[in-house]
PLY file of the C-alpha trace (Angstrom):
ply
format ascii 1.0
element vertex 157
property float x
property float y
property float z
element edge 156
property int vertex1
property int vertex2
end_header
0.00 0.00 0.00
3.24 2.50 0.83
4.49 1.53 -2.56
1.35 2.28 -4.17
0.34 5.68 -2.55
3.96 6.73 -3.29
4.25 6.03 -6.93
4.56 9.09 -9.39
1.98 7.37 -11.85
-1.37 6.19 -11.69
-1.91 2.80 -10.51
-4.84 1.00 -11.50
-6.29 -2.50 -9.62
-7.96 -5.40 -10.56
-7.55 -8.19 -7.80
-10.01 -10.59 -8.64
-13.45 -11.33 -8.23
-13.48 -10.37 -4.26
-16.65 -9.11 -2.16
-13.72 -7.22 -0.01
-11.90 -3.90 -0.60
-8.53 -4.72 0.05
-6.46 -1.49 1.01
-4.74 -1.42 -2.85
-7.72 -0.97 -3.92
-8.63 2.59 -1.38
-4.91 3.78 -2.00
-5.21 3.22 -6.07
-6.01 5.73 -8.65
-8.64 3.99 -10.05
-9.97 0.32 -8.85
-11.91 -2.38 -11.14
-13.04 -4.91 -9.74
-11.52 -7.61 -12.43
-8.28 -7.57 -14.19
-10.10 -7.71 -17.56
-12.09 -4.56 -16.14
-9.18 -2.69 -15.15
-7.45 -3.39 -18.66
-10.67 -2.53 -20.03
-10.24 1.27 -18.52
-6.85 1.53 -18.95
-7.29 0.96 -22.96
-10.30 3.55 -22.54
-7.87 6.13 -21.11
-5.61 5.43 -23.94
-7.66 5.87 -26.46
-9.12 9.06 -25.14
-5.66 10.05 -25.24
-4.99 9.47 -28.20
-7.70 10.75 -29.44
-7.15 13.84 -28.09
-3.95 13.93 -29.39
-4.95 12.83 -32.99
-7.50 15.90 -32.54
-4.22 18.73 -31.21
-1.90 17.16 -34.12
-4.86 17.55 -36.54
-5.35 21.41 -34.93
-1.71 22.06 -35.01
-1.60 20.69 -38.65
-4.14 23.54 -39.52
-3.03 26.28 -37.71
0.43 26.08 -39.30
-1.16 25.70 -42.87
-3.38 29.04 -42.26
-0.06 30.72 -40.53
1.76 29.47 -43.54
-0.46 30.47 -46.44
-1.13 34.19 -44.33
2.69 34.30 -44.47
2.93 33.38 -48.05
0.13 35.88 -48.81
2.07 39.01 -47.08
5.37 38.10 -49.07
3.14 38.49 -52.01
1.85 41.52 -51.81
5.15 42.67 -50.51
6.88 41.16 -54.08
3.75 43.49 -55.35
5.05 46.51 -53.73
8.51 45.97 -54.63
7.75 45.49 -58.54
5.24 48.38 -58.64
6.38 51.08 -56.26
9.95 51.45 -57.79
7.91 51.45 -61.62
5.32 54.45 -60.08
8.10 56.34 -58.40
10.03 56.24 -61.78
7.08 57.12 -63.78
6.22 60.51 -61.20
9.83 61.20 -61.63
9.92 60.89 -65.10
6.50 62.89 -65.59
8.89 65.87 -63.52
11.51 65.87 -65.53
9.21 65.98 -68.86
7.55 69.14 -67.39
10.78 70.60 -66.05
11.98 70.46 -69.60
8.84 71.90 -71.14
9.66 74.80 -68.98
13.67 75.17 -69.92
12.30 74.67 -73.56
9.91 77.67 -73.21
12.94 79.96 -71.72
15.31 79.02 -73.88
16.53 81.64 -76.20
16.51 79.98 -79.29
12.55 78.47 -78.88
11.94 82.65 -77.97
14.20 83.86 -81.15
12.19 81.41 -83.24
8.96 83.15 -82.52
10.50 86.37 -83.72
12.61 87.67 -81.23
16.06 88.78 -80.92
19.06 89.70 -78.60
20.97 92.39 -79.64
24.71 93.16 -78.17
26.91 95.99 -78.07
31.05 95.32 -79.20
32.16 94.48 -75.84
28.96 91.46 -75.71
26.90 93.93 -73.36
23.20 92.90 -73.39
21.63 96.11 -75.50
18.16 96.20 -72.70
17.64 100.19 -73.84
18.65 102.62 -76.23
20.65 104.63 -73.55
22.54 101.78 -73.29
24.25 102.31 -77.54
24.80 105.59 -79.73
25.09 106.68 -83.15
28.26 104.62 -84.67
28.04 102.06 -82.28
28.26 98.39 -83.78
25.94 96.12 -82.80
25.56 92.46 -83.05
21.96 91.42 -83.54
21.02 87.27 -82.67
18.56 85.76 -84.82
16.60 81.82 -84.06
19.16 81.53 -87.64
22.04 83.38 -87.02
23.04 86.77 -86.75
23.46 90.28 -88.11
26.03 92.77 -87.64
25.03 96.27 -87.71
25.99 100.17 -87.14
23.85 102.00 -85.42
22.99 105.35 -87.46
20.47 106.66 -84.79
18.59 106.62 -81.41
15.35 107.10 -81.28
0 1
1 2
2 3
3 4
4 5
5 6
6 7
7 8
8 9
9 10
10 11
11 12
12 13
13 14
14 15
15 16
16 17
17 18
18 19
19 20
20 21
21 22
22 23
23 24
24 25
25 26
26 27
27 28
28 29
29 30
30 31
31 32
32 33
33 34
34 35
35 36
36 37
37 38
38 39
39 40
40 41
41 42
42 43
43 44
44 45
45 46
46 47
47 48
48 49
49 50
50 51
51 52
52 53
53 54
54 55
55 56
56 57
57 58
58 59
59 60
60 61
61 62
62 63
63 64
64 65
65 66
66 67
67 68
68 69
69 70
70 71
71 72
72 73
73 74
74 75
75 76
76 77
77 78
78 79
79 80
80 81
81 82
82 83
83 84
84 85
85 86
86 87
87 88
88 89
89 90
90 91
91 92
92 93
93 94
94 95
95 96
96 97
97 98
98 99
99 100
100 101
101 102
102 103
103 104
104 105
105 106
106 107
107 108
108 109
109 110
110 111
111 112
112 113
113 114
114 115
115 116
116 117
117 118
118 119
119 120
120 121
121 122
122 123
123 124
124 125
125 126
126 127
127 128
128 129
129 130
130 131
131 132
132 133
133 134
134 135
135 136
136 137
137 138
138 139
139 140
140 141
141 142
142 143
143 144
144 145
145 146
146 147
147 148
148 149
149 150
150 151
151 152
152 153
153 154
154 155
155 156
C-alpha cells in the first residue's frame, strides 16, 4: 500500500473477483473490480488520449497551414510593392523631368528667337536692354533663331 500511494503514476487494480476492498484498492487511482475490467479502462484512457492527441496534431496541422499560407500571402503583396512602387516612383519622376523640360524649352533663347525675337549686343557682348545703353556709330551684333546680323547704329530714337 506505501508503494502504491507513493508512486509518481497512476496505478490501477484489478484483484479478482473479491466481495472485499482490500487497502490497494482505497490507496489506487482507479480500482476495477476484475483484471479484464481494469485493462478494459486503462485501454479507454488510452484511447481518449490518443484521441485527443490525434485531434491537437490535426489542430496544429491547420493552424500552421493558415499561418503558412497568411505568411505566403504578405510576401506576395510585398513582391507586389517591390515590382510596382519602384515602376510608379520612376514614372512621377519621369512625368517631372518631362515638365521641367517643357519649362527650360519655353525659356530658352533659341525656342523665344524662333517666334520672332532677338538679342541684340553691343562690341564688348553687353546685353543692349535700352537705347541709352548704344549711340550713333556704335556696332551692334543682332542674334537671330538663324544666325546673326552685324550692324551700325545710325540713330537713337
Amino acid at each position: 500500500a506505501m508503494a502504491i500511494s507513493k508512486c509518481s503514476h497512476p496505478v490501477f487494480t484489478g484483484i479478482g473477483h473479491e466481495i472485499d476492498t482490500s487497502i490497494a484498492d482505497i490507496v489506487a487511482h482507479t480500482a476495477n473490480k476484475t483484471p479484464t475490467a481494469c485493462a478494459q479502462s486503462v485501454i479507454a484512457i488510452v484511447e481518449s488520449f490518443l484521441s485527443e492527441l490525434s485531434y491537437s496534431a490535426g489542430s496544429l496541422r491547420s493552424l500552421t497551414q493558415t499561418a503558412v499560407e497568411r505568411a505566403r500571402s504578405r510576401i506576395a503583396v510585398s513582391v507586389e510593392r517591390l515590382r510596382t512602387r519602384p515602376r510608379t516612383a520612376l514614372e512621377r519622376q519621369s512625368q517631372k523631368l518631362m515638365m521641367h523640360a517643357a519649362s527650360v524649352r519655353l525659356l530658352d533663347p533659341v525656342t523665344t528667337m524662333a517666334r520672332g525675337w532677338s538679342i541684340t549686343r553691343d562690341s564688348a557682348g553687353n546685353v543692349v536692354r535700352s537705347i541709352s545703353d548704344i549711340k550713333k556709330g556704335d556696332t551692334v551684333v543682332t542674334a537671330l533663331a538663324d544666325g546673326s546680323i552685324t550692324s551700325t547704329v545710325e540713330g537713337v530714337a
